[in-house]
C-alpha positions in Angstrom: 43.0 32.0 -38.2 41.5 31.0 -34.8 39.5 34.8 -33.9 37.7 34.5 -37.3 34.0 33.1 -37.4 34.5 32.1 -41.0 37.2 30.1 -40.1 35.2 28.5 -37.7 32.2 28.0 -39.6 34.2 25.5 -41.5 34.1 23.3 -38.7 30.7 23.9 -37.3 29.1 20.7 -38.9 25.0 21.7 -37.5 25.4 24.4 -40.0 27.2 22.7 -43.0 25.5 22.1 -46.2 28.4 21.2 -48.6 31.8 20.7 -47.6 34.7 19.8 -49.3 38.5 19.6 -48.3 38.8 23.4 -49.4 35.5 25.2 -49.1 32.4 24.8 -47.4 28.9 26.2 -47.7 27.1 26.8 -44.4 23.8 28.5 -43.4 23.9 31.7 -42.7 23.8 32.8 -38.9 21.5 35.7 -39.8 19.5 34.6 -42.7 17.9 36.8 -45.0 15.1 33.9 -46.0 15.4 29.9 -45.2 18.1 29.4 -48.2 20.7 32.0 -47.0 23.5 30.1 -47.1 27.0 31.6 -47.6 30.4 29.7 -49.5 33.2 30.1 -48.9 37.3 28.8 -49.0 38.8 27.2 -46.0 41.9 29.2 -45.8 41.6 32.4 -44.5 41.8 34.8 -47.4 40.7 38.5 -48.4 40.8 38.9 -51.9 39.8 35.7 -54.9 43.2 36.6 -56.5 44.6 35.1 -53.7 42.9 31.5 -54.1 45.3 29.0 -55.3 43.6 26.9 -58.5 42.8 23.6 -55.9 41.1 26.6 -53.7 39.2 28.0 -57.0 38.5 24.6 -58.3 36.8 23.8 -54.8 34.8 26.4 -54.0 33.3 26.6 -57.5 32.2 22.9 -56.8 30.4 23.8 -53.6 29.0 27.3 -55.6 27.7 25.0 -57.6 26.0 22.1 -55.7 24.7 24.9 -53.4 23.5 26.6 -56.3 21.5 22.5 -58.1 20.0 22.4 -54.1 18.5 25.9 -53.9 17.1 25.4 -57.3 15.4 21.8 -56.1 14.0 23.4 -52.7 12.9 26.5 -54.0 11.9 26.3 -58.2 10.2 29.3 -58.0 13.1 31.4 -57.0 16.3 30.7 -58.5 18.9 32.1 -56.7 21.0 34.9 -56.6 24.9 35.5 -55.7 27.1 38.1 -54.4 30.9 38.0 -53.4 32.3 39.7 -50.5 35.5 40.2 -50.6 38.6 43.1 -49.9 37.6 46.5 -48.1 34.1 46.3 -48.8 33.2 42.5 -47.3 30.8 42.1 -44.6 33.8 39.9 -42.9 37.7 39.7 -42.9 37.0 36.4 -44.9 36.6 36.1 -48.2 33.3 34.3 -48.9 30.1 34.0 -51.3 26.6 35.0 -50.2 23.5 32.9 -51.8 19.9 33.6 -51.4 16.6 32.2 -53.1 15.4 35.6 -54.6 12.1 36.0 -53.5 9.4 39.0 -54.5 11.0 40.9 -51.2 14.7 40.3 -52.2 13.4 41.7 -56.2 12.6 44.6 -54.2 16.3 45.9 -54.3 16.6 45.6 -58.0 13.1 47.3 -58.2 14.6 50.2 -56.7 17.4 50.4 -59.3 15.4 49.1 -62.1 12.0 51.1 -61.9 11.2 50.5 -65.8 10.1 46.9 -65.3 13.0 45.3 -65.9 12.0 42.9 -63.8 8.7 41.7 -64.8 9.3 38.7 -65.0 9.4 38.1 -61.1 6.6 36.4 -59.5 4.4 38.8 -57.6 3.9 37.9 -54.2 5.6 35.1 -53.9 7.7 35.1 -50.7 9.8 33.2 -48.6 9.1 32.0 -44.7 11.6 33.9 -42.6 13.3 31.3 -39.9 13.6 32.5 -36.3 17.7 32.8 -35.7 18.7 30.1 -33.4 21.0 27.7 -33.5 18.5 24.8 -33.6 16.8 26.6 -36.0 19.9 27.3 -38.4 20.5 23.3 -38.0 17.3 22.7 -39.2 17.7 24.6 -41.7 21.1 23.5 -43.0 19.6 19.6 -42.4 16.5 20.4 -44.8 19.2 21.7 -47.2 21.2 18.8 -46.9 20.8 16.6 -50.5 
């Protein structure tokens, strides 16, 4: 679909971490810390029931090699995913958020979990957050880059 930017992100190779024939995993364009990166199929869908089994086989792939990279850059802070998909997704594109989770990020779950279920998080550890230019999301996605 040409008027959607996930669609396009597919192509947009300064931002490309992983790419397959079917799925791709790019940097975010407004990163939430320096590992943001988000995953997601090549065909323009809306809901993961539509992925055919090549689609679902290929994204999983990238899923995971994003996943072995964010765990090498940042050991400290395993990452965490979210889907977005349907009525409720950030874009008409269904498409995989991941994040190194960081003390801020543990924040959230803080919130829901105020009994210390989290303890285990490191305190204070935190993230650098990049400036959001285009250079700087190339940088980014070249650093990433195994």
């Amino acid at each position: 679909m040409t008027d959607c930017g996930l669609c396009v992100a597919y192509h947009e190779d300064s931002r490309v971490v992983f790419r397959n024939e079917d799925a791709v995993s790019v940097v975010i364009t407004n990163p939430y810390n320096a590992g943001h990166l988000m995953i997601l199929p090549r065909r323009h869908i809306l809901e993961l029931g539509d992925l055919t089994a090549n689609e679902s086989l290929a994204v999983n792939e990238i899923l995971f090699k994003s996943q072995q990279r964010l765990m090498q850059m940042f050991p400290d802070s395993h990452p965490v995913l979210g889907l977005n998909s349907g009525i409720h997704s950030t874009q008409p594109h269904i498409h995989y958020q991941m994040l190194p989770s960081d003390i801020s990020f543990r924040g959230f779950y803080r919130m829901a979990h105020p009994n210390g279920a989290l303890a285990g998080a490191q305190e204070g550890k935190v993230i650098d957050y990049p400036t959001y230019t285009e250079k700087n999301l190339e940088e980014i996605a070249t650093l990433l880059r195994p």
